[in-house]
SERO-4910 file (N, C-alpha, C, O; in steps of 0.05 Angstrom, whole numbers):
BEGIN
 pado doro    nc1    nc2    nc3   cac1   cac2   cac3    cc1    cc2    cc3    oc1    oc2    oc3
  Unk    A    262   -455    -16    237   -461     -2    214   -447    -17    218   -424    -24
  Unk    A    185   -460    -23    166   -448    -34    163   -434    -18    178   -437      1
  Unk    A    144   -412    -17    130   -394     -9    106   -387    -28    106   -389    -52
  Unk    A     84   -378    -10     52   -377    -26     52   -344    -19     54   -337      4
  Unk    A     52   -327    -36     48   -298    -34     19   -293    -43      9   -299    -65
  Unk    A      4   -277    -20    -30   -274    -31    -31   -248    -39    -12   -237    -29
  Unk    A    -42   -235    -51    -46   -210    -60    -79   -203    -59    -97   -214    -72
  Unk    A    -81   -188    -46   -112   -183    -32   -126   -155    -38   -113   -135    -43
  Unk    A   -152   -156    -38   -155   -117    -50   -167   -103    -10   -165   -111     13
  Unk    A   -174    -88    -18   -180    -75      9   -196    -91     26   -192    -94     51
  Unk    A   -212   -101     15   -232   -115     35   -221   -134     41   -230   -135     64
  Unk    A   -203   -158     38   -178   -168     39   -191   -194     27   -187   -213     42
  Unk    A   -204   -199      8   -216   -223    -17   -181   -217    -42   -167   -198    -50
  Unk    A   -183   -238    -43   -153   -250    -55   -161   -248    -85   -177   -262    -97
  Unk    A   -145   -228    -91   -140   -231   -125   -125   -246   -130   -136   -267   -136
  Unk    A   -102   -248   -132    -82   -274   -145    -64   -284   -120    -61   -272    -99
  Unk    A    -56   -300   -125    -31   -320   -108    -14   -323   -124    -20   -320   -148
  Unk    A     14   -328   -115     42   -331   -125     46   -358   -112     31   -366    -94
  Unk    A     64   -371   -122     72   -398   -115     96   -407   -120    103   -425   -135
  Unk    A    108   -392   -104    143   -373   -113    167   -391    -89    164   -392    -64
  Unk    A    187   -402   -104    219   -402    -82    226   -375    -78    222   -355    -92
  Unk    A    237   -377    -51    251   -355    -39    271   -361    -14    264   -377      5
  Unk    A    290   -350    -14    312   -372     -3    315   -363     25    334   -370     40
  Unk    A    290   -345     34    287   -350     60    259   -327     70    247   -314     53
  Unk    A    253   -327     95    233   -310    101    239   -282     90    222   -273     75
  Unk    A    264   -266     96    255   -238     93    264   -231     59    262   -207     55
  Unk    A    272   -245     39    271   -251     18    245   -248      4    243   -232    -15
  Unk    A    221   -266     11    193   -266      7    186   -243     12    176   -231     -7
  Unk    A    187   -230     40    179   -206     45    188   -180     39    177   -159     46
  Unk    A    205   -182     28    221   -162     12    206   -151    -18    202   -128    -27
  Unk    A    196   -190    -34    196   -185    -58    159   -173    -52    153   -158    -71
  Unk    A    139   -175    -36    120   -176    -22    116   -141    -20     99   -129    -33
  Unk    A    131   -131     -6    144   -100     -6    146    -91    -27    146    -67    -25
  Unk    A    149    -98    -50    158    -91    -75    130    -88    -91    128    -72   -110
  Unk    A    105   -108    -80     82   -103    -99     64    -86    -88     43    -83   -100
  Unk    A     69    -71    -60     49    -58    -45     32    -35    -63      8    -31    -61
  Unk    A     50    -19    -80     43     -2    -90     10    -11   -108     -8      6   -114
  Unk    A     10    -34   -112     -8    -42   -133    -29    -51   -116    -50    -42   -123
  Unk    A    -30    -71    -91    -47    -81    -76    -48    -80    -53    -28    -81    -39
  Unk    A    -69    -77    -45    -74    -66    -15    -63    -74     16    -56    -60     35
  Unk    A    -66   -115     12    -54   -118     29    -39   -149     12    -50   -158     -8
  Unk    A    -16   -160     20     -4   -174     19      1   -200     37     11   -197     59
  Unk    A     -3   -218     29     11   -245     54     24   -252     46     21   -256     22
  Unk    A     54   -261     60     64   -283     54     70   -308     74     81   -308     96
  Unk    A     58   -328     58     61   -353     82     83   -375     67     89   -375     43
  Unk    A     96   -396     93    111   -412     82     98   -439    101     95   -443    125
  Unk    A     92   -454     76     64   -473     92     43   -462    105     32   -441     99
  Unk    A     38   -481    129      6   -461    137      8   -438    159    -11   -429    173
  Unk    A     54   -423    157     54   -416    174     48   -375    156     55   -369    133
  Unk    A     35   -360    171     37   -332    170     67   -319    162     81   -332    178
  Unk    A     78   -310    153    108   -305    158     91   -263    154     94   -246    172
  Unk    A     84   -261    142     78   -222    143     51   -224    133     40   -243    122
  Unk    A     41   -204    137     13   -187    128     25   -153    123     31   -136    140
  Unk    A     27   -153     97     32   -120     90      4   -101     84    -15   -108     70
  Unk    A      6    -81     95    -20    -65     80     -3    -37     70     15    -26     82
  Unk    A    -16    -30     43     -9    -13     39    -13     20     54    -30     25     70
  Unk    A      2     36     47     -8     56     65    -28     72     57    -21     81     35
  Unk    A    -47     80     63    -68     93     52    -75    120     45    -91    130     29
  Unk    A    -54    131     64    -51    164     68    -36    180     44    -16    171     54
  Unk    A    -31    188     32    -24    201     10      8    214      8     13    231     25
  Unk    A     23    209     -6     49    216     -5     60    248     -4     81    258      5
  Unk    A     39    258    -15     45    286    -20     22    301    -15      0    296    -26
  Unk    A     27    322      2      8    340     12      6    370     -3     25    384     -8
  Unk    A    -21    374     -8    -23    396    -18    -30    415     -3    -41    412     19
  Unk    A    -22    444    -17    -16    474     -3    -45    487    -21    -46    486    -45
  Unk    A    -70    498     -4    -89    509    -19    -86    546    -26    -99    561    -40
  Unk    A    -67    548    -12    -51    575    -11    -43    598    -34    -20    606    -37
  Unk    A    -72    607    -51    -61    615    -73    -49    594    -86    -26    595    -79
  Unk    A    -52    576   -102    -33    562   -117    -44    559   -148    -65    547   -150
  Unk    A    -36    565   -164    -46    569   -197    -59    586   -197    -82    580   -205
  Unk    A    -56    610   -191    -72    635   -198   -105    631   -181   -125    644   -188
  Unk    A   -106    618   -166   -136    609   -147   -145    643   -146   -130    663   -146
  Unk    A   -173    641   -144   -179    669   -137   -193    664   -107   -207    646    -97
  Unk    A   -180    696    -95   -177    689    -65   -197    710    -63   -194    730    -77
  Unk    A   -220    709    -45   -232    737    -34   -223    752    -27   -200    747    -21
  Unk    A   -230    778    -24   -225    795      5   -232    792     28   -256    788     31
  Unk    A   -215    792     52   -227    796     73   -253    810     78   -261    832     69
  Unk    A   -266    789     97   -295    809    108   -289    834    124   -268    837    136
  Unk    A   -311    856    124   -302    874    141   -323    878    155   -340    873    138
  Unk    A   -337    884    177   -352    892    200   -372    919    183   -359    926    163
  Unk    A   -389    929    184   -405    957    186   -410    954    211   -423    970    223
***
C-alpha cells in the first residue's frame, strides 16, 4: 500500500514528502520514527486518511550539572559584617 510521509519544520510548512509502499500502518510509522531526529514533525497519511502526526521531542537528552565542572571558578561564600 502507498503511503505519503510529510516531513515538516517547526512551524509545521512541509519540506519534503515521501511517496513510499509500506505493508501496513505501523510499518509507515515506524519508518516515520526513524526520521524524527532530523525533523520536527512528521505525518504519515494513507490516502486522505491521517494515520500519525510525530513531533519531535524538544527537551534535551542530557542534562547538565553546573557544579564545579572543568575547573569553573566558584566564589566564596558571602559573609555578613
Amino acid at each position: 500500500m502507498k503511503y505519503s510521509v510529510c516531513f515538516k519544520d517547526a512551524f509545521g510548512a512541509t519540506e519534503r514528502s515521501e511517496f513510499t509502499p509500506f505493508t501496513d500502518d505501523a510499518a509507515a510509522t515506524a519508518y516515520a520514527q526513524t526520521n524524527l531526529s532530523r525533523n520536527a514533525i512528521i505525518e504519515v497519511w494513507h490516502g486522505d486518511a491521517l494515520i500519525s502526526r510525530l513531533f519531535r521531542d524538544p527537551t534535551p537528552s542530557v542534562t547538565a550539572s553546573w557544579e564545579n565542572e572543568g575547573g569553573a571558578i566558584t566564589s566564596p561564600p558571602l559573609t555578613r559584617h
